[in-house]
N, C-alpha and C positions, 0 to 999 in steps of 0.2 A: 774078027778082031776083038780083042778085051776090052770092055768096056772100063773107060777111068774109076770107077769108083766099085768095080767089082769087089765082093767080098767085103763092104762096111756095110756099117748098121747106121741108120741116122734117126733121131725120134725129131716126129713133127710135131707140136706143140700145138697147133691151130685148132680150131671148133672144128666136130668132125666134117661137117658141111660144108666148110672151108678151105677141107685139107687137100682135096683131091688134086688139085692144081701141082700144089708143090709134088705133092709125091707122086705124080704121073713125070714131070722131071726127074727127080733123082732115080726113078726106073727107070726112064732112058739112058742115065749115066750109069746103071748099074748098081747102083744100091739099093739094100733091104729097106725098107721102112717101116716104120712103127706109129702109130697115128695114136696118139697117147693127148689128148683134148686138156691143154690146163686150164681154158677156160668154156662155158656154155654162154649161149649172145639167147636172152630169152625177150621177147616181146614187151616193149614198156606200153600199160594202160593208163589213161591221164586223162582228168580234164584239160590240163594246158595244154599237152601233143592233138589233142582234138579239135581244138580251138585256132592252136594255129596252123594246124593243116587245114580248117576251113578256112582261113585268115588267105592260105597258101594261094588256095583253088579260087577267092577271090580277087586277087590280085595286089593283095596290101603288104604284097613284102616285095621291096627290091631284087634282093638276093636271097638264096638260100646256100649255105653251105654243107658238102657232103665230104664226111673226113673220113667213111669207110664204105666196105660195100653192105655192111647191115643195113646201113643209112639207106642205100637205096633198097633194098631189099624191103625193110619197113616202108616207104612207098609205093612202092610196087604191089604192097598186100594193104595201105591203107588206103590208096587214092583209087578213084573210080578208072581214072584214064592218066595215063604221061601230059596228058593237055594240062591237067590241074596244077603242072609246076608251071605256074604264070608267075614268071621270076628267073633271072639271071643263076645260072648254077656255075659254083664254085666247087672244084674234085680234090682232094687233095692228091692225089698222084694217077699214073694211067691203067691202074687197076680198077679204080673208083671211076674214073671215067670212063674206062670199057665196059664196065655191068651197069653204068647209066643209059651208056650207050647205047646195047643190047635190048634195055627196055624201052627206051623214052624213041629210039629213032633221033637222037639230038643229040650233038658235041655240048661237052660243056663251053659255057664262055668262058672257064678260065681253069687252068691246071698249072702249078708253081713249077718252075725247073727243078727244083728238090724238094721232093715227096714229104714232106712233115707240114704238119701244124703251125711252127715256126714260119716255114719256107711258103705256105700259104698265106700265114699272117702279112710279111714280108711282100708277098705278089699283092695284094690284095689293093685296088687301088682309092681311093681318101677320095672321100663324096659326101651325102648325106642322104638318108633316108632309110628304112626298114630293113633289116639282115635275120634270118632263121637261122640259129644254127641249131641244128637238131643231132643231139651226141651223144656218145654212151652216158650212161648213170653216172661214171667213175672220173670219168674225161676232166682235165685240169683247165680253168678260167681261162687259162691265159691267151689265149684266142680270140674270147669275147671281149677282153681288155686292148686288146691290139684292135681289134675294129673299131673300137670306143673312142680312141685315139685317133681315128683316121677319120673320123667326122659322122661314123654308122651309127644307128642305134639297134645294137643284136638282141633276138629274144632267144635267150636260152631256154630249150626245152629238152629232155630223155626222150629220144629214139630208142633206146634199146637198154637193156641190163645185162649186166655181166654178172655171170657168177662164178664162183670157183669149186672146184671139185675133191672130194677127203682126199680123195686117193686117185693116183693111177691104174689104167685097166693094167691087168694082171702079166699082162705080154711084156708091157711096160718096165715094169715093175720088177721082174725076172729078170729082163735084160740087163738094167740096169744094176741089178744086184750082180750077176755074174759077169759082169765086164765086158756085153757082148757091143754096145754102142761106142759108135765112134765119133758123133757129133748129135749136140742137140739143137734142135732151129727156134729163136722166139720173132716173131711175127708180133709182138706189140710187149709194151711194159708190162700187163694185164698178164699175159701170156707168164712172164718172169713169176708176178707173183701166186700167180695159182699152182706152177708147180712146184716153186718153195713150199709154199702152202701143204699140198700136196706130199710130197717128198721130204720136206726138210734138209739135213744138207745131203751136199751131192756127194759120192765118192769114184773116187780113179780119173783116170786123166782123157776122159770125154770131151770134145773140143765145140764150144760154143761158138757159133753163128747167131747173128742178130740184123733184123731187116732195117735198122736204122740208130742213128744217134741217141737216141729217148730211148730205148730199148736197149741201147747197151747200157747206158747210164746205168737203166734199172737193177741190170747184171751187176755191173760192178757194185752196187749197191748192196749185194745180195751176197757180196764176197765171191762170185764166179767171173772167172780169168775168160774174156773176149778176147778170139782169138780172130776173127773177119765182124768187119760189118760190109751189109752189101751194096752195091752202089752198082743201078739204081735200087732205091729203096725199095723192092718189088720181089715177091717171090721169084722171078727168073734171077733176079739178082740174087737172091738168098741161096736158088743150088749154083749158081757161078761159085759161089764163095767159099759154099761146101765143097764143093770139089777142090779150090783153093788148096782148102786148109788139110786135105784129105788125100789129095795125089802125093 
């Protein structure tokens, strides 16, 4: 039987390390893919990240919140053991919960019914006392300002740095010049602008996918037409959506 999505092209937008997921899906649905990286997630060093991860392993933070999976991943290579999260974890969705998972042997205590920042801010419930939120470099306030609100006191620290890339690899890049994609995937706002960045505008009528609200925003932003956003906010959601917009 043909597979739905036989014969397109889709570019994954994700860190290479992150991309496997998605595009082990859209090979099951039949599509080519191109793993075209608009952003690299590189290790943030700090006195502050050091501190309060010792802060962490000591037990002086209530909460910790984890809004990717670099987040956990930066734990996983900074803490001795998963015992050292002595603290209440907050996922932002069940991607970020299943790679906590995998490591820590523990659910989190809380994961929002919709996968954002917002939609965590929103779950998160009004108390007092210590919150980590440990985020990318780039990651916007507004999170920390929502816990603020609810009676927490957050310490904002850089887990991780994002960088963006001159160019795309060269497969990329081709393809995209000869018309051969059929949709392109962003997996975060970061995502949007690294391959702006990258590319500058887009040409032909390539159909965008985006794994959530804040990321399409950034597209439209960026003067590119969103054609799905995926629901749930999840890579299995991102190839549902793809094939959506693609069959």
């Amino acid at each position: 039987m043909t597979k739905p999505l036989a014969g397109t092209t889709v570019l994954v937008t994700r860190p290479a390390d992150q991309s496997s997921g998605l595009v082990k899906l859209l090979d099951q649905l039949g599509a080519r893919s191109i793993v075209a990286p608009a952003i690299e997630i590189v290790p943030a060093r700090s006195a502050a990240l050091t501190a309060a991860l010792r802060q962490l392993a000591g037990g002086e933070f209530d909460w910790i919140t984890l809004t990717s999976r670099a987040t956990v991943e930066m734990l996983r290579h900074r803490l001795t053991s998963p015992h050292d999260v002595r603290a209440q974890v907050a996922a932002i969705g069940e991607g970020t919960a299943d790679a906590y998972r995998r490591w820590s042997r523990r659910r989190p205590d809380l994961v929002p019914p919709t996968f954002t920042t917002a939609g965590l801010a929103r779950t998160f419930p009004s108390g007092t006392g210590r919150v980590l939120c440990a985020r990318a470099d780039i990651a916007p306030e507004g999170l920390e300002d929502a816990l603020t609100a609810k009676g927490w006191t957050p310490t904002r620290v850089d887990a991780y740095r994002t960088r963006m890339p001159r160019s795309l690899p060269a497969e990329a890049r081709t393809a995209l010049r000869t018309g051969e994609v059929d949709a392109v995937t962003f997996t975060s706002a970061s995502t949007v602008r690294g391959f702006i960045g990258a590319l500058g505008a887009v040409k032909g009528s390539l159909k965008v996918v985006c794994i959530g609200p804040v990321t399409a925003k950034e597209a439209r932003a960026h003067g590119l037409p969103v054609h799905a956003v995926a629901s749930p906010h999840t890579v299995e959601g991102v190839a549902a959506a793809v094939e959506r917009v693609l069959r």
